[in-house]
N, C-alpha and C positions, 0 to 999 in steps of 0.2 A: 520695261525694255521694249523700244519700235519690235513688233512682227516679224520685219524684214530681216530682223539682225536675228531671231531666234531661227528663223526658215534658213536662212545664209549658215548658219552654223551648224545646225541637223546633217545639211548637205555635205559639207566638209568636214564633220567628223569621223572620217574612217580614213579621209584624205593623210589628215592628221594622224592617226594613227599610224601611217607610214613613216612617218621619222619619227618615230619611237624605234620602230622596229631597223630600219636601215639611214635614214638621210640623218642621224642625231650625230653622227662624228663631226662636218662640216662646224657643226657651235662650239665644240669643245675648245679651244683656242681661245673663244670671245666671251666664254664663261668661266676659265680657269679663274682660282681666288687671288688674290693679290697679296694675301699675309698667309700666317699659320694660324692666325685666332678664327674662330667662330663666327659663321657668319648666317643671318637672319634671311629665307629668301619667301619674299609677298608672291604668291601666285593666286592667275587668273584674274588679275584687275581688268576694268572693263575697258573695252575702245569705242563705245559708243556713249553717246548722245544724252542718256542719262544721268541726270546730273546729283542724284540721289545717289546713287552708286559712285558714281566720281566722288561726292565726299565722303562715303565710305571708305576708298581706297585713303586719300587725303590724309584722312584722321588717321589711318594706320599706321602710312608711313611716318607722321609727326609724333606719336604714339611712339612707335621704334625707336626714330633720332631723340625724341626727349629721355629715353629708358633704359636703352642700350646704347649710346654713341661711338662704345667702342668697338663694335661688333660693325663687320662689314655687312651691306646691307645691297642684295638684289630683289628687283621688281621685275617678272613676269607677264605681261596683258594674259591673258585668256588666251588670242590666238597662240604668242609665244609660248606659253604654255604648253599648249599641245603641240608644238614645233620642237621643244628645247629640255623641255621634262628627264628624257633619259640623260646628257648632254648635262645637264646641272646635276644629278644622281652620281654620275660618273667621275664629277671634278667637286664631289663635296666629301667634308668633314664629320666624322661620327658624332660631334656636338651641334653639327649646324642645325637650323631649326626652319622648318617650312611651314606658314600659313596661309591659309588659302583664302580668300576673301570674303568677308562676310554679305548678308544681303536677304532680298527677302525671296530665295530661289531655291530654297531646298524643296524639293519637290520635283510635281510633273508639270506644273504652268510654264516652266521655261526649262524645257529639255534636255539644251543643250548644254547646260549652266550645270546642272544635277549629274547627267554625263560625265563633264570634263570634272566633277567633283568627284566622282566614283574613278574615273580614271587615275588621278592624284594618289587617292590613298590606297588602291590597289599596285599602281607602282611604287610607292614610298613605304611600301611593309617595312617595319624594325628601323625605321627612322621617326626624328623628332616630329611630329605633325600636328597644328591645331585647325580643327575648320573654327574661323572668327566667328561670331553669332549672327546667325541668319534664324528666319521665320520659318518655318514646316507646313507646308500645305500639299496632301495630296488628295485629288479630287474622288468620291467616291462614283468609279466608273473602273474600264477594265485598264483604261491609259494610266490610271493614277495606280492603281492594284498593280499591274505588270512592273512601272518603275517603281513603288514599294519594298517589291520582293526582291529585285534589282541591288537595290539600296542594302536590306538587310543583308543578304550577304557578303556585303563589301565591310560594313562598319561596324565591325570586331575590333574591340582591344586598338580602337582610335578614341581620338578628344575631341568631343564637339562642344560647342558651346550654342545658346540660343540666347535670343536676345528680347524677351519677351515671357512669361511664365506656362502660357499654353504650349508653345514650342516647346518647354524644357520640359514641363508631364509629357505630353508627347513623343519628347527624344526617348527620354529614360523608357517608357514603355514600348517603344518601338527599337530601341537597339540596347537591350538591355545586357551587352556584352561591352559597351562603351563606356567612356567615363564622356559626361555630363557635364557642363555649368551654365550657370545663368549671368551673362555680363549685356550691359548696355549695347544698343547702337554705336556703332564707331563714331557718329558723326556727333553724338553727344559732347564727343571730346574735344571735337571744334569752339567748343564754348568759353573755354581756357584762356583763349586768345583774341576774344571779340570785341573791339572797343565799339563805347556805346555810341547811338546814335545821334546825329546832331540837329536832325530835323526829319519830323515826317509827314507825309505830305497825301499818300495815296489808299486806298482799300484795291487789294489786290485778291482777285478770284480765280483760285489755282485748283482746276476741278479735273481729275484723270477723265478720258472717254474707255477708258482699254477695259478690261476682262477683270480685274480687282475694284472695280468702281461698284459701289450698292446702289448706284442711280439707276434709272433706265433712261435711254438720249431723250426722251421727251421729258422725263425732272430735271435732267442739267439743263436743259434748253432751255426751259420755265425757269429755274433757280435765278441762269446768268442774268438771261434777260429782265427780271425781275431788280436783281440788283443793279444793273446798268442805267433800267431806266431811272431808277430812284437814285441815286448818287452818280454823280454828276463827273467824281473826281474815280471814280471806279476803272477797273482795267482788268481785261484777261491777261492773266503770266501764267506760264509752265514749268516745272523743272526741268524739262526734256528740250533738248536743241536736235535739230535736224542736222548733224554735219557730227562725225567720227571728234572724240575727245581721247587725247593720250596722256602718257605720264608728261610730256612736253608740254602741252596745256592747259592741264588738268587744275592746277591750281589757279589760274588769272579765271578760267570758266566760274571753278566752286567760289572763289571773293567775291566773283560781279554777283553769281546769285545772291551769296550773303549781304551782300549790300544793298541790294533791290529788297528784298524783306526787313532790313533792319531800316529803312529809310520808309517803310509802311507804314500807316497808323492803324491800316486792319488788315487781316488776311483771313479769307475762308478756301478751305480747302478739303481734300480729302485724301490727300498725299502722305505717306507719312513723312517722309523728309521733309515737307512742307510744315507739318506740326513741327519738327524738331526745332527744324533752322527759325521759327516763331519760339522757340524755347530758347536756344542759344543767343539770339537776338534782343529777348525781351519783349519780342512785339506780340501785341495782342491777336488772336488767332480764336478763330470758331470751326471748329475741325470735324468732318465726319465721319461715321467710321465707316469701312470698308468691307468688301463683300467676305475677308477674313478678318484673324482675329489680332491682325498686327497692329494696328492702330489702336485698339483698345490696349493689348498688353502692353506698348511704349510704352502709350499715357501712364501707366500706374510709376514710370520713373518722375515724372513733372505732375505729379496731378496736383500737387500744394502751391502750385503755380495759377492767381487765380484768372489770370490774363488769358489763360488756356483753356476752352471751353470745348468739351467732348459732346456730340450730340447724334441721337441714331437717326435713320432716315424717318423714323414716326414722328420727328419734331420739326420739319421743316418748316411747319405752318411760324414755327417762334423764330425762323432767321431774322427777319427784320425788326422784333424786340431784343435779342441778342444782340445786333449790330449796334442800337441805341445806344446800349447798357457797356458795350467794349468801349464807341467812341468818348464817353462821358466819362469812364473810368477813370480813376487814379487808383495806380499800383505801386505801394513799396516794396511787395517782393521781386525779388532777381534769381534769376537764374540761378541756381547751383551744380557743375556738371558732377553726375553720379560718380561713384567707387569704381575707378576701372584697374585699384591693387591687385585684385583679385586674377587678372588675365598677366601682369605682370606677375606673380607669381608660380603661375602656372607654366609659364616662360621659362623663371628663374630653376623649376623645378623637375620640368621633364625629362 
């Protein structure tokens, strides 16, 4: 997530707190439900730029409409969220069911994300609530310690889910008054729907600069460069776009990225949605792992995938025998997208 959007949001969260407390009448009207049945409401999808998290949201709501269709269904951004939170409380149903977006921000690396998380389920006491599966990371300092204890005492007798196996030891020993599970990446569920590719043409080198990258700027510098000068057909890509992504656009952004990966014939990266969208696509992918433990824990969903190669930053001297060994490859395994019964019945059952 751009800096700019976690600083912009710090700022305005107390702002937002004010229509909890007095401006939340004005929504009530444009959030009233439309039937008497039960209705599903996604909060805190993202409005930025992020295109890993947009298909997290993606996958959710197609997730929802495949599983419940008959269930009315609202989506929340993040800001609305903290604008409309009480407002949706006020005009909801004892069966309705709130979940809040999954991702890799549980923690103190993005603030305001863990905040507006803690916010949620301290106003949604004694209602249906799942946080979706996110990664856990907080940093051993006093920032990470302060929102820790923050955290513990909000998430009592709530449902989290993690999306990865060190987050879910993790959860269970740090909130061990919660119920717990372990479900995939949302964006896993994107795989469902992928038709394969029909030509591919490029190696694409998708390497984070930000604060989760196990590089330092002078290995990515060396790496790119490295690969650029040697392949000829090579290209820097990001998952991150510079310009605001909403529920309005959200889906034409996540295809185009799907389709620029699955039209690859290599991608190196160190992204995890990068790894994924190379899982859902079939495309071949040399992935590294990252300064936590999220990238290693996905991979153990696709690790029988042999197109998908994990590697720590002590191998980099092997990128360019890995690159060999992808493009020459033949692979008859495919994708399989992971058991995501399991969060539907948690759904079914709360």
């Amino acid at each position: 997530m751009p800096d700019r959007i976690v600083d912009k949001g710090i700022q305005k969260f107390f702002l937002y707190d004010y229509y909890y407390q007095v401006g939340w009448k004005k929504y009530v009207n444009e959030l009233q439900s439309h039937g008497d049945g039960r209705r599903i409401v996604l909060l805190m999808t993202p409005d930025y730029g992020n295109i890993g998290d947009q298909a997290i949201a993606e996958a959710t709501v197609e997730f929802v409409k495949d599983h419940f269709p008959d269930d009315e269904f609202l989506e929340l951004s993040i800001e609305d969220t903290q604008k409309k939170l009480h407002a949706v409380i006020e005009t909801s149903w004892p069966d309705d069911i709130f979940l809040i977006q999954g991702g890799g921000n549980m923690g103190n690396l993005y603030p305001y994300i863990e905040e507006t998380r803690r916010y949620c389920f301290h106003h949604l006491q004694g209602k249906k609530v799942i946080s979706l599966p996110c990664t856990m990371t907080y940093t051993r300092d006093r920032g990470g310690r302060d929102s820790f204890r923050k955290s513990q005492a909000v998430y009592k007798n709530v449902v989290l889910t993690a999306r990865e196996k060190y987050s879910y030891a993790a959860m269970k020993k740090a909130y061990p008054e919660a119920e717990t599970e372990l479900i995939p990446d949302m964006v896993f569920y994107l795989g469902r729907k992928m038709e394969p590719a029909q030509q591919r043409s490029r190696i694409l080198v998708c390497l984070r600069a930000e604060i989760e990258s196990a590089l330092e700027p002078a290995e990515r510098t060396a790496l790119i460069n490295q690969i650029l000068h040697k392949y000829s057909d090579a290209m820097l890509f990001d998952t991150t776009v510079w310009h605001n992504v909403d529920a309005t656009t959200r889906e034409a952004e996540v295809l185009s990225i799907l389709r620029t990966f699955s039209r690859a014939k290599l991608v190196i990266t160190d992204r995890m949605h990068g790894m994924i969208m190379c899982a859902v696509t079939n495309t071949p992918c040399i992935v590294l792992q990252s300064r936590d433990h999220k990238i290693e824990g996905s991979y153990e969903w696709i690790k029988d995938l042999p197109f998908i190669q994990l590697i720590s930053k002590d191998q980099l001297e092997n990128i360019p025998s890995m690159i060999s060994e992808q493009l020459t490859g033949q692979w008859d395994e495919k994708f399989q997208c992971p058991d995501f019964d399991k969060l539907k019945q948690m759904m079914d059952s709360i």
